[in-house]
MDTraj code that builds the backbone (N, CA, C; nanometers):
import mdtraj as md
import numpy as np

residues = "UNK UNK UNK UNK UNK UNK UNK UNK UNK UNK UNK UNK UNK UNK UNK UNK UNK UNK UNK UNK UNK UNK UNK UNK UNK UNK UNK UNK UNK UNK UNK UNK UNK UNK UNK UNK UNK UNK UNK UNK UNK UNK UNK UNK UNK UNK UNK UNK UNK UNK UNK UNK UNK UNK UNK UNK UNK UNK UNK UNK UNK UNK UNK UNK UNK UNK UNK UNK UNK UNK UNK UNK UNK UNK UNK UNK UNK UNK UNK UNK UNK UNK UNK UNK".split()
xyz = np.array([
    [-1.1210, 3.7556, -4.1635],
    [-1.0793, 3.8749, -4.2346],
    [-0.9870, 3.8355, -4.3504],
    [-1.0007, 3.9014, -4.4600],
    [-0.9307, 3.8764, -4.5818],
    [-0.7778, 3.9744, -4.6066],
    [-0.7143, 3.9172, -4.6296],
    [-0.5736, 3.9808, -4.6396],
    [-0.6044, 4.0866, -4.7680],
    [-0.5637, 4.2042, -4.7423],
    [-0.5122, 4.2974, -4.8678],
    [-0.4727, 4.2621, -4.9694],
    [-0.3429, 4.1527, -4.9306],
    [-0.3321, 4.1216, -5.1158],
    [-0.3945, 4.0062, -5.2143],
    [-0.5012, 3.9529, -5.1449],
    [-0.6150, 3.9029, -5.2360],
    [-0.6733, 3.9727, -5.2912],
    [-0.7271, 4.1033, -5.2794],
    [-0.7253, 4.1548, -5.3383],
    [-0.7471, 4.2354, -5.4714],
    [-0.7635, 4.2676, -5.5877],
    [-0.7522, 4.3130, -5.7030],
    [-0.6410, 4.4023, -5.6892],
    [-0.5616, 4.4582, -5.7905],
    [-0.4557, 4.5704, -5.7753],
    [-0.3924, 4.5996, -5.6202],
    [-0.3913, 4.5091, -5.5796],
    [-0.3105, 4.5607, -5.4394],
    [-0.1764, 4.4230, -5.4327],
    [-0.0877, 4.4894, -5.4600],
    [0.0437, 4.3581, -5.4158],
    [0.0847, 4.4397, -5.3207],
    [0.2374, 4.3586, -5.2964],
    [0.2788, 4.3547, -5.1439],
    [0.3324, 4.4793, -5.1094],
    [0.3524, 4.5576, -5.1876],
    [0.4210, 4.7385, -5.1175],
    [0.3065, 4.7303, -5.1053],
    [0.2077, 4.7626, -5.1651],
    [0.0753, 4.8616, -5.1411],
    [0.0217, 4.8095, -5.0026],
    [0.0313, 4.6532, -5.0032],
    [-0.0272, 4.6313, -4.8708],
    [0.0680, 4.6670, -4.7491],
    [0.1799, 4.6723, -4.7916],
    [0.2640, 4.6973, -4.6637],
    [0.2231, 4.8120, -4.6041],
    [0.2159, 4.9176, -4.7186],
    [0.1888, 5.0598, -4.7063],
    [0.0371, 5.0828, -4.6099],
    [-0.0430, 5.0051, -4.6566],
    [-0.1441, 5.0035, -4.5740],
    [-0.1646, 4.9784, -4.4846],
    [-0.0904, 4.8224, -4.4476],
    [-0.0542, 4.8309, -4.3137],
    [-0.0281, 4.9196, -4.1698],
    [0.0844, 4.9800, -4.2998],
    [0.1555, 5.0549, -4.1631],
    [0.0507, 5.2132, -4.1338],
    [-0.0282, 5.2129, -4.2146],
    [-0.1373, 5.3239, -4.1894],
    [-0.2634, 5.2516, -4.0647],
    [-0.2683, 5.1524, -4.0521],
    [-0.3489, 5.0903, -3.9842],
    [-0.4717, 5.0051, -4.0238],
    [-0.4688, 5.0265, -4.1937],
    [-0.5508, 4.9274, -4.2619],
    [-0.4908, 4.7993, -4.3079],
    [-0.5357, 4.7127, -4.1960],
    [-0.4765, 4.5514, -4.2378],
    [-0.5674, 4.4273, -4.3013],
    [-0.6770, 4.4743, -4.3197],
    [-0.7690, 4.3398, -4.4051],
    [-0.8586, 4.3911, -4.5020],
    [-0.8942, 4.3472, -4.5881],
    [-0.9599, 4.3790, -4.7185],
    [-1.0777, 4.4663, -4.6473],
    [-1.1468, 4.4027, -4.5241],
    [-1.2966, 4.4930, -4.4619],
    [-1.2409, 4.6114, -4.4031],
    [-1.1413, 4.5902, -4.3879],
    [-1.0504, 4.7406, -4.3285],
    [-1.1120, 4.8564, -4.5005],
    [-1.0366, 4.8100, -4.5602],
    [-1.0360, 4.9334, -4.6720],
    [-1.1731, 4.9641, -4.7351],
    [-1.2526, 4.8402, -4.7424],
    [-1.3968, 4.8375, -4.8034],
    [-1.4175, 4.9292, -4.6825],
    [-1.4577, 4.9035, -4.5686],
    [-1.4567, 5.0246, -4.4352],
    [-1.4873, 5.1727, -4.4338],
    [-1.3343, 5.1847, -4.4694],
    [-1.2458, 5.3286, -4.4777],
    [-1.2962, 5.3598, -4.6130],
    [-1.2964, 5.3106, -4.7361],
    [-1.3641, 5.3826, -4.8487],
    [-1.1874, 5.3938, -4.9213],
    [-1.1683, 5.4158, -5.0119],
    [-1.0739, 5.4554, -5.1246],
    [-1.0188, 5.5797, -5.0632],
    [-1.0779, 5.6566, -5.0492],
    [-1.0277, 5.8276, -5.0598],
    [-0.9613, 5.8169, -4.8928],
    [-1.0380, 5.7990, -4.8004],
    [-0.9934, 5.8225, -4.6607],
    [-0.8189, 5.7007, -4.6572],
    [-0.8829, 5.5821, -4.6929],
    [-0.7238, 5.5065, -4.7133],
    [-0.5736, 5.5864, -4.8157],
    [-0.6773, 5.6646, -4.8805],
    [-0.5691, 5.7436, -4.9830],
    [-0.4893, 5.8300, -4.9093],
    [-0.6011, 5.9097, -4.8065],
    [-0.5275, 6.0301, -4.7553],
    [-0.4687, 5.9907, -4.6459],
    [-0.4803, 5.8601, -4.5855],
    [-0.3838, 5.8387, -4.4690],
    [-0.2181, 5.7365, -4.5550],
    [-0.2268, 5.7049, -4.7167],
    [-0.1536, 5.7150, -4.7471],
    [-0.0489, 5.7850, -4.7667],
    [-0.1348, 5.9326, -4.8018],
    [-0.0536, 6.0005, -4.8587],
    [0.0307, 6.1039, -4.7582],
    [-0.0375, 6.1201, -4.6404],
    [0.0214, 6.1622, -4.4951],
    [0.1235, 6.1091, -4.4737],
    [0.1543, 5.9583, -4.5023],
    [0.2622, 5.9135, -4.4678],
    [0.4005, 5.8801, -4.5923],
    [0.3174, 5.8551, -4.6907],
    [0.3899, 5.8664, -4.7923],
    [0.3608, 5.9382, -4.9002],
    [0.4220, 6.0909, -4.9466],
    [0.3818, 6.1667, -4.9936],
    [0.4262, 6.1333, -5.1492],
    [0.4808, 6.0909, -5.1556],
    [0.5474, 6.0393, -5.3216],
    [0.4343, 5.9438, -5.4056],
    [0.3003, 5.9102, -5.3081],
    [0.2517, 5.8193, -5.4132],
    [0.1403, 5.9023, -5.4969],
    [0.0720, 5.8548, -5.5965],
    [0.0415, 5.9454, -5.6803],
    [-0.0870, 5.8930, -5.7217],
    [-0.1982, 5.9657, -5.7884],
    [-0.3258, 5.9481, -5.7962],
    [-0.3387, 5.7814, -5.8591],
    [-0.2907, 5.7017, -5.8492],
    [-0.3165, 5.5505, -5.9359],
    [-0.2948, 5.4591, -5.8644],
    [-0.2203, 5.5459, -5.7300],
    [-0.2810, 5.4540, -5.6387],
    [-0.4424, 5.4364, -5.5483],
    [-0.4844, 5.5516, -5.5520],
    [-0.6261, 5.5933, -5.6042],
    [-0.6896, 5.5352, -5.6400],
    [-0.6587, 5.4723, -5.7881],
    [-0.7786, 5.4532, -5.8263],
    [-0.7303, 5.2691, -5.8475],
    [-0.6103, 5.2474, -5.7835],
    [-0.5993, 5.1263, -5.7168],
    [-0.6747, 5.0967, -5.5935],
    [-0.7058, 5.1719, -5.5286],
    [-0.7857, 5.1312, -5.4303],
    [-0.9352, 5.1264, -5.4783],
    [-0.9671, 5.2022, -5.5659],
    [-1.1510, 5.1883, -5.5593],
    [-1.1640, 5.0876, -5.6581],
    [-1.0283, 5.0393, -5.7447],
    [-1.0562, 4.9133, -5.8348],
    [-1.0743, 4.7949, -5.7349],
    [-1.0042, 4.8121, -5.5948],
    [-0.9623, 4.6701, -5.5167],
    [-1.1113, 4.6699, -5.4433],
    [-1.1410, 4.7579, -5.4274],
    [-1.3155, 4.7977, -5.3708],
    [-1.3881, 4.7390, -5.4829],
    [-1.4201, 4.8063, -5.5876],
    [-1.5577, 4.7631, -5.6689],
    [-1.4598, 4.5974, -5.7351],
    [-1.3601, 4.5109, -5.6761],
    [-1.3331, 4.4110, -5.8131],
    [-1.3124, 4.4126, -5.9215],
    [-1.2673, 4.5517, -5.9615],
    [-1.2073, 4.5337, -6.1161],
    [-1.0738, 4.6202, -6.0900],
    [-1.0082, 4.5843, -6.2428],
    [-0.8962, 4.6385, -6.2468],
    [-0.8833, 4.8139, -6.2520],
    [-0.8251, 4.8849, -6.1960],
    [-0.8722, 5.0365, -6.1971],
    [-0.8296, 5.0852, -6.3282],
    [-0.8010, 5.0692, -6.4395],
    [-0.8007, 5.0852, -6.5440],
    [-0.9386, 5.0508, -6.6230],
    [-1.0355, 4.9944, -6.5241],
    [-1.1673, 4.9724, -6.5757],
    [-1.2607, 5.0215, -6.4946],
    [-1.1971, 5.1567, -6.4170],
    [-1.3523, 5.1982, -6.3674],
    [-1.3580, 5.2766, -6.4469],
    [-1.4708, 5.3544, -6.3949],
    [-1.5823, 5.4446, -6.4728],
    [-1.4913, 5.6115, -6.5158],
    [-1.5061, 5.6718, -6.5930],
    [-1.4948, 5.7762, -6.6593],
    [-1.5462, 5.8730, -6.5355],
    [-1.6315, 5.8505, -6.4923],
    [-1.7044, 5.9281, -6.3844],
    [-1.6306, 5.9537, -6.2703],
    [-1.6035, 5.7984, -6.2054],
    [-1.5317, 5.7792, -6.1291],
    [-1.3609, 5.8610, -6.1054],
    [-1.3251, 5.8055, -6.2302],
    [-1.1647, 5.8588, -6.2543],
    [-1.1690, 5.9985, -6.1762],
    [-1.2535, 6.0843, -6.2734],
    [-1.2706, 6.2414, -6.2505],
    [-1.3058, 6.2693, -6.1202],
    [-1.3947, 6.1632, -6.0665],
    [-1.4066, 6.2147, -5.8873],
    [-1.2971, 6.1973, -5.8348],
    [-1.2259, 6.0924, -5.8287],
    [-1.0879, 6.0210, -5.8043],
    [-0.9881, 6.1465, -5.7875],
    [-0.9525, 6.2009, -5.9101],
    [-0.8382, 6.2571, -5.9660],
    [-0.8821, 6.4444, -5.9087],
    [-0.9523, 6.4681, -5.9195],
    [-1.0703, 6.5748, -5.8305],
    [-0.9922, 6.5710, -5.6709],
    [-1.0207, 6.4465, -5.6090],
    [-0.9992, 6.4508, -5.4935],
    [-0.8419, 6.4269, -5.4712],
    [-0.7912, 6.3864, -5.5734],
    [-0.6326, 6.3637, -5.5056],
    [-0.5907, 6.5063, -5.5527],
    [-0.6305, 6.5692, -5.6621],
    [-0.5617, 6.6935, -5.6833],
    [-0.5932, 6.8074, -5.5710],
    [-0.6754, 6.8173, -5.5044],
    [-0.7071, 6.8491, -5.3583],
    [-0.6093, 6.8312, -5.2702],
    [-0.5798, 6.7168, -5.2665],
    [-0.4956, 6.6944, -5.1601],
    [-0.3113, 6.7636, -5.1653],
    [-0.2819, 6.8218, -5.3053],
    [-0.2055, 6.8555, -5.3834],
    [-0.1547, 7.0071, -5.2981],
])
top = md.Topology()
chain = top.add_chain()
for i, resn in enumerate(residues, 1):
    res = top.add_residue(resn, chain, resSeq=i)
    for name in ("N", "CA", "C"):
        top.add_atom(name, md.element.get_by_symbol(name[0]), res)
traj = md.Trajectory(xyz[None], top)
């Protein structure tokens, strides 16, 4: 199993944070998907904010989340404003 902060966009808060949600290895979050890891983020820590979002589906698809898709963003930002 691959540690979280290998990673793309994930250093050591984010992984801590994940941790303590119960996602501890990179197949953990590929797994769980972006959005479901988001919302057991955000259950526990309500202060974090849609970029961590789209930190997670950058650490999923391998790029930096400032380089996903236009498409993407809007599903992204869609679903965290939901959670709002």
């Amino acid at each position: 199993m691959a540690d979280l902060i290998t990673m793309r966009n994930i250093g050591k808060e984010l992984e801590r944070k994940l941790n303590l949600t119960g996602i501890e290895s990179a197949e953990d979050l590929i797994s769980i998907g972006s959005k479901e890891a988001y919302f057991k983020l955000k259950l526990r820590f309500p202060e974090i904010c849609s970029v961590h979002l789209y930190a997670l589906q950058g650490a999923i698809e391998n790029i930096d989340f400032n380089m996903l898709s236009e498409e993407t963003k809007k599903d992204l930002k869609a679903f965290s404003d939901e959670l709002k």
